[in-house]
N, C-alpha and C positions, 0 to 999 in steps of 0.2 A: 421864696424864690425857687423855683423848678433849678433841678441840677444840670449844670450845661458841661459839655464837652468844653477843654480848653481851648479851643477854636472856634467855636462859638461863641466864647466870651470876646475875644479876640475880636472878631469880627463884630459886636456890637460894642465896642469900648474905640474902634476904628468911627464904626459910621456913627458914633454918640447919642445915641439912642437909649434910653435909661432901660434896664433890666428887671427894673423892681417896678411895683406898684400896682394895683387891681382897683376893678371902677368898684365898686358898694352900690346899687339900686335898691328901692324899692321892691323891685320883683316887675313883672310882666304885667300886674293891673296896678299896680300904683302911678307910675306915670308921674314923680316926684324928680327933686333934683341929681341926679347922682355926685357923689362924692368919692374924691380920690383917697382912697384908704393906705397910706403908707405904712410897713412897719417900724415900731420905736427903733431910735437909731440903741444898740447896743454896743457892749463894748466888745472887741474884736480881739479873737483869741491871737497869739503870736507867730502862730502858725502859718493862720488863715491872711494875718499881713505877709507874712513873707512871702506869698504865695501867690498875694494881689502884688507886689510889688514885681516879682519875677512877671508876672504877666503883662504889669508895665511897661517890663523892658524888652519884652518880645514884640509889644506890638509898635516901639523904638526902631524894635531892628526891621520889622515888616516896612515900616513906611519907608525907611533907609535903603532894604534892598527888598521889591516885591519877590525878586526869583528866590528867596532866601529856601537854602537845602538841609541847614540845620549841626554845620559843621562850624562856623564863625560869623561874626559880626562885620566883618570884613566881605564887601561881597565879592574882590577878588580873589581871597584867601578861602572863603568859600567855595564857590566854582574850581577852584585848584586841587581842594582836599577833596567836593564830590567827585570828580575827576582821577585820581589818586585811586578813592575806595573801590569804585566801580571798576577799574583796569584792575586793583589787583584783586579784590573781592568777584570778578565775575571772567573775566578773561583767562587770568592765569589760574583760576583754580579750573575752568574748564579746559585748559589747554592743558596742565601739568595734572590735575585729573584722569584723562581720558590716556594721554600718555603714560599714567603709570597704570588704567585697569589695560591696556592694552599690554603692556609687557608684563603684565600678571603670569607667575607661571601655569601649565595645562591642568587645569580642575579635572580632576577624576580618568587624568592621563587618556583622554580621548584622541587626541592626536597621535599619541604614540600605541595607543589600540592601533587606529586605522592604520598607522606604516607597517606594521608591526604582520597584520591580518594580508595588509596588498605584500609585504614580501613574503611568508607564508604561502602566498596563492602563485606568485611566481617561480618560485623555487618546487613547488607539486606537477606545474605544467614543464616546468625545465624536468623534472624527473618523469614527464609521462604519468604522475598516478593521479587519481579524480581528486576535481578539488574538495570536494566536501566525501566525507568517509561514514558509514552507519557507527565504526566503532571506533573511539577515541583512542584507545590503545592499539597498538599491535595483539591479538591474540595468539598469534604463537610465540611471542615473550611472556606472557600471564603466565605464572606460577598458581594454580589454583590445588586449594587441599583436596585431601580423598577424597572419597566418596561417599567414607563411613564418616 
């Protein structure tokens, strides 16, 4: 048997449909009876029942609630907890999210560059001198060594 997704087993355990079994022919020029070739039944590790058994009970709960979201067997208590997860799994982390990068403090203090540069440039024209200067210093405060 080809390995199926749990959902596809589901789904043919639903429409009752058998999973197992291959035709056996002749081949293309014999032209004989075919015969259904099943595998021996074996014995089934304990695993692999508890495995089939949980899947019994899922497709319990599919026929019981088709909208089933995977929170309860209950399909009101379902809808309540998908309900529940999504508001606070999608809403509130994008609302308390965005509100806390929003009151992030200033990365690499750009804003307080910018105040910083506009009152700088106000205070040069309130004093009359240019705003941008070739020399960053005053040069007649420069202390510079001799000459030798």
């Amino acid at each position: 048997m080809a390995v199926l997704g749990r959902c596809a087993r589901s789904l043919l355990l639903l429409r009752g449909s058998p999973a197992r079994g291959a035709r056996a022919g002749s081949g293309p020029g014999g032209g004989a009876a075919a015969a259904v070739v099943t595998p021996p039944p074996a014995t089934r590790a304990p695993r692999q029942q508890q495995h089939e058994e949980e899947e019994g009970d899922m497709v319990a709960v599919l026929r019981k609630n088709p909208d089933y979201h995977g929170f309860d067997a209950d399909p009101v208590v379902d809808v309540w907890n998908m309900r529940l997860a999504f508001f606070f799994g999608i809403s509130l982390c994008i609302v308390v999210g965005s509100t806390f990068l929003h009151y992030l403090p200033d990365h690499g203090m750009r804003k307080w560059a910018r105040r910083e540069a506009e009152r700088t440039v106000k205070e040069r024209e309130r004093l009359g001198l240019p705003i941008l200067d070739s020399n960053y210093f005053d040069p007649s405060k420069l202390v510079l060594p001799d000459e030798e």
